[in-house]
ROBA-400103 format. One record per residue: x, y, z of N, C-alpha, C in turn; residue in one letter. Coordinates in pm, whole numbers, padded with zeros to 5 digits, always signed. Layout:
XYZXYZXYZA;...
END
This chain:
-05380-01934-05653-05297-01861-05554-05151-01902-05570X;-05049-01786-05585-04941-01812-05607-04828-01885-05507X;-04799-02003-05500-04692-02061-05390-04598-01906-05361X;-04529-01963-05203-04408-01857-05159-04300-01918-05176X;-04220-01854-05239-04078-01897-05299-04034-01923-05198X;-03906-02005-05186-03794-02010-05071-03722-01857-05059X;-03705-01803-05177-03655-01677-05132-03742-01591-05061X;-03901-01550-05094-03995-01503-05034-03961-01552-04884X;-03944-01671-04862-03953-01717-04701-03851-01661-04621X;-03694-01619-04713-03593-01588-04622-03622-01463-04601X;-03694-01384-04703-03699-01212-04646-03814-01198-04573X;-03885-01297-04547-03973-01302-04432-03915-01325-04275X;-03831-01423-04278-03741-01477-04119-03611-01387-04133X;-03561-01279-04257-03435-01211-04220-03487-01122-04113X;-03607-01019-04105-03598-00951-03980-03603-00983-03886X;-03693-01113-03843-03659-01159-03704-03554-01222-03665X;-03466-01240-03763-03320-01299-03699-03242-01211-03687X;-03228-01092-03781-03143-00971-03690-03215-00937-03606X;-03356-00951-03527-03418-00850-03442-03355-00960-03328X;-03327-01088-03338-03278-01171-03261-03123-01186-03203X;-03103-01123-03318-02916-01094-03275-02882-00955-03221X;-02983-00872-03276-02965-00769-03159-03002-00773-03033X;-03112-00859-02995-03161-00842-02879-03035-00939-02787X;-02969-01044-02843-02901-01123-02783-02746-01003-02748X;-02724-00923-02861-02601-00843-02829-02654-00715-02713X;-02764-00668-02671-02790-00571-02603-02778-00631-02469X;-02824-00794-02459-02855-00842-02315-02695-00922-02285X;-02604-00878-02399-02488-00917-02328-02418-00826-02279X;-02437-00685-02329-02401-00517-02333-02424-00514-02140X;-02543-00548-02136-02657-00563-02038-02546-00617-01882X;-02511-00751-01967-02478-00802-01831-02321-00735-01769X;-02256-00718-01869-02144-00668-01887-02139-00522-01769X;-02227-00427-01799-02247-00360-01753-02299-00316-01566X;-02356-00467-01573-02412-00522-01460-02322-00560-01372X;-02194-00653-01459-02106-00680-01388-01978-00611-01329X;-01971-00490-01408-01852-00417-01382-01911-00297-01278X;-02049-00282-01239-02140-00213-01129-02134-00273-01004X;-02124-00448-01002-02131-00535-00882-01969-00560-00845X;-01858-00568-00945-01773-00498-00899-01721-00374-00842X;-01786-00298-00849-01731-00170-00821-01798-00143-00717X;-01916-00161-00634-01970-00168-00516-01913-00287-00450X;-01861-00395-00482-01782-00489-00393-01664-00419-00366X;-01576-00324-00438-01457-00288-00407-01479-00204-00248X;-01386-00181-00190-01377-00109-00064-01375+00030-00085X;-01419+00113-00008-01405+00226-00019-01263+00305-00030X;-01235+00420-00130-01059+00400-00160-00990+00287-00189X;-01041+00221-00283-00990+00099-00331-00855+00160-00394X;-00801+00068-00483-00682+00088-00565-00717+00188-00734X;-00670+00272-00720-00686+00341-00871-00542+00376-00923X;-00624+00349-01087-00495+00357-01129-00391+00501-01151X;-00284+00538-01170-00239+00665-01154-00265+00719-01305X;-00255+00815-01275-00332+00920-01406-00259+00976-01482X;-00234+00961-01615-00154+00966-01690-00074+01087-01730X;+00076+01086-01670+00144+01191-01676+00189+01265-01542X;+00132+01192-01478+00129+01191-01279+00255+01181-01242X;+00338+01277-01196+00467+01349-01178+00459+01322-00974X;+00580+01235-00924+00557+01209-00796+00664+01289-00750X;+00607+01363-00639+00694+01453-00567+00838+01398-00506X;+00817+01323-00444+00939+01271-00358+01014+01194-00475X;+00961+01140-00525+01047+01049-00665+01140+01161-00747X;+01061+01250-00763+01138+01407-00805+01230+01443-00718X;+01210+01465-00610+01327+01494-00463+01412+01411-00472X;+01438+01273-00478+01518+01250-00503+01589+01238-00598X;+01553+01217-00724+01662+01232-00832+01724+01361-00850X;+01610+01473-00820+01708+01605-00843+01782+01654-00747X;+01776+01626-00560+01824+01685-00504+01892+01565-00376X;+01841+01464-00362+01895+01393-00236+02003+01297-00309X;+02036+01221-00416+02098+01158-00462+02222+01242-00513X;+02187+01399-00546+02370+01422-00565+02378+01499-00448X;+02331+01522-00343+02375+01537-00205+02457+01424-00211X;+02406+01299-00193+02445+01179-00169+02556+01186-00221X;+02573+01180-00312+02744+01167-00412+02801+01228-00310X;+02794+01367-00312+02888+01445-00266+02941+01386-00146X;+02849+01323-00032+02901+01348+00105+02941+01219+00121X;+02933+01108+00008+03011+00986+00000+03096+00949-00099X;+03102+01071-00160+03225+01113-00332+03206+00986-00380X;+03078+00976-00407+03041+00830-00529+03063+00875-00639X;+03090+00805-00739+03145+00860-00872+03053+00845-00956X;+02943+00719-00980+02863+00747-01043+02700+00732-00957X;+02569+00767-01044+02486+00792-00963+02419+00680-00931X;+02439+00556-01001+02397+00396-00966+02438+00380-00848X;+02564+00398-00803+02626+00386-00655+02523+00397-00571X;+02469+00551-00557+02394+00631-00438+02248+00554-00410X;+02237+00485-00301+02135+00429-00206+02009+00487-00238X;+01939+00416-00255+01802+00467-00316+01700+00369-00226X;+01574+00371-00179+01458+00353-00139+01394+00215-00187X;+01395+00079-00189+01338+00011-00317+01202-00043-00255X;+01152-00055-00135+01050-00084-00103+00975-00056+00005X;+00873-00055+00046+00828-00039+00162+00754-00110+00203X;+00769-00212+00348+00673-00334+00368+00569-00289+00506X;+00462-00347+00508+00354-00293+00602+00298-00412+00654X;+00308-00417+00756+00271-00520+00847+00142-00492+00963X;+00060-00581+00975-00056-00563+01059-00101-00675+01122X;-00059-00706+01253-00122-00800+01315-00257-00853+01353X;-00302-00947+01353-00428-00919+01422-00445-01083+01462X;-00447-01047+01624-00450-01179+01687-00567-01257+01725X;-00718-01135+01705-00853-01175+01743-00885-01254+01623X;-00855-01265+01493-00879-01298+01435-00953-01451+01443X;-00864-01511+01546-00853-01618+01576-00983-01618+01630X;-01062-01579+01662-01224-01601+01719-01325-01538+01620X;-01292-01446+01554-01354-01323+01501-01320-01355+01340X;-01303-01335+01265-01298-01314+01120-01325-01182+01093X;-01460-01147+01121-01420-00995+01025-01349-00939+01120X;-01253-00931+01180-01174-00841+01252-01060-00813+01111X;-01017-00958+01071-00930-00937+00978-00973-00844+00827X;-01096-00901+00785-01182-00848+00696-01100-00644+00739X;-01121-00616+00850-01158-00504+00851-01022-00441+00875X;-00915-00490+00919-00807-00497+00899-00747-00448+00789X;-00793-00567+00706-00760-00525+00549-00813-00436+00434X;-00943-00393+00499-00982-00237+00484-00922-00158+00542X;-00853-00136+00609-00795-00037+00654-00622-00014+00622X;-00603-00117+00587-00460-00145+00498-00451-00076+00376X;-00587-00105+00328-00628-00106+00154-00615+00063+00157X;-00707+00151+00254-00669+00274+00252-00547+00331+00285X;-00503+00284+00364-00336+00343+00411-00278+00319+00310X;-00225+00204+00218-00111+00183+00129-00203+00228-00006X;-00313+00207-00068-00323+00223-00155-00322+00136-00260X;-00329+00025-00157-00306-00114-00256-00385-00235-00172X;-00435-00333-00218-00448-00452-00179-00398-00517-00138X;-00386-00552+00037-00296-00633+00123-00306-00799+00059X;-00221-00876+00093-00246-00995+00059-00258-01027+00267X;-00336-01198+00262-00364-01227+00410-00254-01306+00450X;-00197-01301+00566-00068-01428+00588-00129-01511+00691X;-00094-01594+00675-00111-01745+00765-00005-01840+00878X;-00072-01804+00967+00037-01915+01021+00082-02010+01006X;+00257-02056+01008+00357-02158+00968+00344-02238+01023X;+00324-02221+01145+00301-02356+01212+00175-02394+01348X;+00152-02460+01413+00091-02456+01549+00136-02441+01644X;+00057-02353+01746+00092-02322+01836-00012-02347+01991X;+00025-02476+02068-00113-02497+02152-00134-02405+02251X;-00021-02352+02324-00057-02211+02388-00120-02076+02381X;-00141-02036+02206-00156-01957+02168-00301-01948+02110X;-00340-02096+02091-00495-02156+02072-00458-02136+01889X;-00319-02145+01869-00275-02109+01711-00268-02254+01624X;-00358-02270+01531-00320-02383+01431-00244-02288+01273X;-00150-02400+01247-00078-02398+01075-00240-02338+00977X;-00152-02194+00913-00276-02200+00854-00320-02137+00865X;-00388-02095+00999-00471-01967+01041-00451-01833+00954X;-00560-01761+00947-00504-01612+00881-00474-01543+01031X;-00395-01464+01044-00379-01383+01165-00280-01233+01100X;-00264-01229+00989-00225-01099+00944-00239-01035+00821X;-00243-00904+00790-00253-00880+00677-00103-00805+00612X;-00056-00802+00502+00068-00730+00438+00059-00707+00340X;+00136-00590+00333+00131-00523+00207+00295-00454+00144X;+00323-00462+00002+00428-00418-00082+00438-00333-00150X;+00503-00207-00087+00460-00151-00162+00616-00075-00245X;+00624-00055-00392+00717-00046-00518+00725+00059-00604X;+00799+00133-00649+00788+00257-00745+00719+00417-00651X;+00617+00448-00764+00524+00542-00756+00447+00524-00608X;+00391+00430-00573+00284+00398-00484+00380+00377-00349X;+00505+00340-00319+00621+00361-00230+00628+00545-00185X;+00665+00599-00310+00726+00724-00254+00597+00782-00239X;+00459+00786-00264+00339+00859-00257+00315+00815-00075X;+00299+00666-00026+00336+00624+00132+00425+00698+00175X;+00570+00733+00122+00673+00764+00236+00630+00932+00278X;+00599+00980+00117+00519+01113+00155+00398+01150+00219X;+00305+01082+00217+00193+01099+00337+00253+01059+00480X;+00338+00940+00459+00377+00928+00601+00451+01028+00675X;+00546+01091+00635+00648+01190+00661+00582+01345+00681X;+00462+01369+00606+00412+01484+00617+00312+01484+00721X;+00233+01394+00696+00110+01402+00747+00078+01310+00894X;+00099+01191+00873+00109+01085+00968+00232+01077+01135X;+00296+01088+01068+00452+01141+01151+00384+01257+01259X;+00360+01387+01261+00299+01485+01332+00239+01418+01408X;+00128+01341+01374+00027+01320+01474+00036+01198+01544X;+00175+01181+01594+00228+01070+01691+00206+01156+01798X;+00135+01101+01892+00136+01156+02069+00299+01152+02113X;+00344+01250+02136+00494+01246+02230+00578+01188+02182X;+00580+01202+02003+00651+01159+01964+00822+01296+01951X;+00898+01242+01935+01043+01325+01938+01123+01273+01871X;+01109+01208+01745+01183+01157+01663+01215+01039+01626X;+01241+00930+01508+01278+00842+01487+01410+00789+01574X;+01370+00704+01662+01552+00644+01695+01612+00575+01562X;+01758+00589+01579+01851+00611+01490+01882+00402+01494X;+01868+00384+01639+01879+00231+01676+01788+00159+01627X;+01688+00201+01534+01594+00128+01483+01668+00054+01336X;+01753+00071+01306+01817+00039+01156+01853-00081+01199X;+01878-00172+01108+01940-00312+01113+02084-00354+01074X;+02127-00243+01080+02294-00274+00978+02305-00306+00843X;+02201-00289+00765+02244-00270+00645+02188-00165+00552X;+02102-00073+00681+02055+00060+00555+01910+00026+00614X;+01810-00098+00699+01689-00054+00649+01658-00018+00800X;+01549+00013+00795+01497+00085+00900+01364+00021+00910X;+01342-00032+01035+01216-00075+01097+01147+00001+01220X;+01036+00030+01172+00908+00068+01295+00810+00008+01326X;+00793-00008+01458+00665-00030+01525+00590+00107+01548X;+00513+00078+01523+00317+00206+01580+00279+00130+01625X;+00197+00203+01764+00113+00152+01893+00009+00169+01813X;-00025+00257+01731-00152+00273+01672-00180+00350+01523X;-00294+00230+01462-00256+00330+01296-00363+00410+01265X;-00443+00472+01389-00514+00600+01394-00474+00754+01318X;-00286+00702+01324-00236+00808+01326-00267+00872+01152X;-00278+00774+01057-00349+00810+00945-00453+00853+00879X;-00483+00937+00838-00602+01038+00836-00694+00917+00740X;-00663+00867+00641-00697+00761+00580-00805+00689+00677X;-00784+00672+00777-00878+00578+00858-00960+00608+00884X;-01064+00602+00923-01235+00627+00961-01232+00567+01101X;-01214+00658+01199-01233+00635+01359-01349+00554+01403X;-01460+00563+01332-01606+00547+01396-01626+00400+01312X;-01546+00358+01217-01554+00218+01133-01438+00107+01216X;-01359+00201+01258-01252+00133+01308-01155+00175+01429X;-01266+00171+01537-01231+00229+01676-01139+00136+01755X;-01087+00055+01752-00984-00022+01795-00846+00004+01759X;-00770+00068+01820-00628+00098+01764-00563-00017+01711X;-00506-00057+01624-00369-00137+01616-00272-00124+01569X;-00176-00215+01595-00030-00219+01587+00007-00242+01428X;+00084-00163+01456+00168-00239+01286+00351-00232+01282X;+00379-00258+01214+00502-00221+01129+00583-00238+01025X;+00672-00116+01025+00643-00057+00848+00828-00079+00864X;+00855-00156+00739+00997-00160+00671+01009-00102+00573X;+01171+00029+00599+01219+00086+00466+01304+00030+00371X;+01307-00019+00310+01447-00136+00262+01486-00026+00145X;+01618+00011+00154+01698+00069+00080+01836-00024+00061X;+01924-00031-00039+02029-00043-00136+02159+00021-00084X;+02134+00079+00067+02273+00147+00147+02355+00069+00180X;+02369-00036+00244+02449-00169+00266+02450-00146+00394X;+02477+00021+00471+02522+00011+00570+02404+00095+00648X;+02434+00168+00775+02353+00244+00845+02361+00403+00838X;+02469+00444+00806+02512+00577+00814+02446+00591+00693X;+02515+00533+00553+02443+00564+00426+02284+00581+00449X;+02233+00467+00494+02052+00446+00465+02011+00558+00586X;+02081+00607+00698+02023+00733+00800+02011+00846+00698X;+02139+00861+00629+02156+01000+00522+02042+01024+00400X;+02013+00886+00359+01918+00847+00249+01816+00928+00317X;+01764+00864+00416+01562+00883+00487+01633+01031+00540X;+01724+01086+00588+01706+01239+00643+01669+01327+00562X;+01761+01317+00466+01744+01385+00304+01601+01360+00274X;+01547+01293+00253+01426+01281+00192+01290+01320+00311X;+01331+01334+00474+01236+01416+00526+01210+01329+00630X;+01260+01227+00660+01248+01115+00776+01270+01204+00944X;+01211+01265+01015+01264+01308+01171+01332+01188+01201X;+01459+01213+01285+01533+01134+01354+01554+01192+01452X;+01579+01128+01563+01609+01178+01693+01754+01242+01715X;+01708+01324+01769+01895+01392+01778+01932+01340+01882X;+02067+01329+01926+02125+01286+02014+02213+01393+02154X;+02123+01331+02248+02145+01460+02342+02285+01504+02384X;+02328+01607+02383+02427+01678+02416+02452+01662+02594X;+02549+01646+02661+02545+01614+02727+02660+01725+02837X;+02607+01801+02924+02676+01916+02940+02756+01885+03090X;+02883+01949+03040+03045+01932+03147+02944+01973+03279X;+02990+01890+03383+02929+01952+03533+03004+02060+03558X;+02936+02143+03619+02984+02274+03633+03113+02265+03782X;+03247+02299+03746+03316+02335+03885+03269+02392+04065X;
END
């Protein structure tokens, strides 16, 4: 009976060692697959996506073609770097139960995540507070930044859609600006965003939202947000008593 060569032996163990390296590359295919599934059911509902390539933003358009050489004109800026432009928008959300509760905040920041379109980061309190039952530390808010594309896509849902459905509302006060162009709001409630799910998140809350623009002053940054679709309150006319 003829001995088995050493070579005989390797073309005997070559198929089970590729049948072994495939099976090891399928069950990594495997997990891979597994893992980017358990991500994507951990994400929140309306999580963050990315913008789609070639995605043309309306208001970003409004202003370069039509509110910025308004702008020139009615402040005879000479070039178009001058003219006050929009650079951020900050979103603020309190939440003071937190302090007993946890998922209050949890849910908070679901509801951030849909309004901005982005992932809030959590803030913490600076310091202690014994009246307030507040320690350094605590999470008690959520915020969010929002820059570019994902800025003017907010200022446009806000302005179109959100804005309307203020109860008795009659316009932005003009006294809300800070003297250098930005403009701060408080909301009694951020129901007012269609984004939200009433029946997930039946508790109204408070927020507020900063425009920070590059105007320096107030007149400039009022002209900026009118142009671009901001309601402001008019200022009442005030009529001679009659003789």
């Amino acid at each position: 009976m003829a001995k088995e060569t050493p070579k005989d032996q390797k073309k005997e163990h070559a198929p089970k060692e590729h049948k072994d390296h495939a099976t090891k590359e399928q069950q990594k295919a495997k997990n891979k697959e597994n893992s980017q599934k358990f991500h994507a059911a951990e994400a929140p509902k309306g999580a963050v996506a990315p913008m789609p390539a070639g995605y043309k933003v309306r208001m970003s358009d409004l202003y370069l073609n039509t509110v910025r050489p308004a702008l020139m004109k009615d402040f005879d800026l000479a070039s178009p770097m001058a003219a006050p432009k929009m650079t951020k928008i900050v979103i603020n959300i309190g939440v003071s139960e937190a302090k007993e509760n946890i998922q209050a905040l949890d849910l908070a920041k679901e509801d951030l995540t849909l309004i901005s379109g982005q992932a809030p980061q959590v803030r913490r309190a600076k310091k202690s507070i014994s009246n307030f039952k507040l320690r350094e530390g605590m999470p008690i808010a959520v915020r969010v930044t929002l820059r570019g594309a994902r800025m003017y896509e907010f200022f446009d849902r806000f302005v179109s859609l959100s804005v309307p459905r203020m109860r008795d509302f009659q316009g932005v006060d003009p006294r809300f600006f800070d003297g250098r162009g930005n403009l701060n709001m408080g909301l009694r409630e951020h129901h007012i965003f269609p984004e939200v799910n009433m029946e997930r998140s039946p508790k109204a809350r408070g927020m507020n939202i900063t425009f920070v623009t590059t105007a320096g002053d107030d007149k400039k940054g009022k002209a900026l947000l009118e142009y671009m679709g901001m309601p402001f309150k008019k200022p009442e006319v005030k009529q001679a008593p009659k003789a």
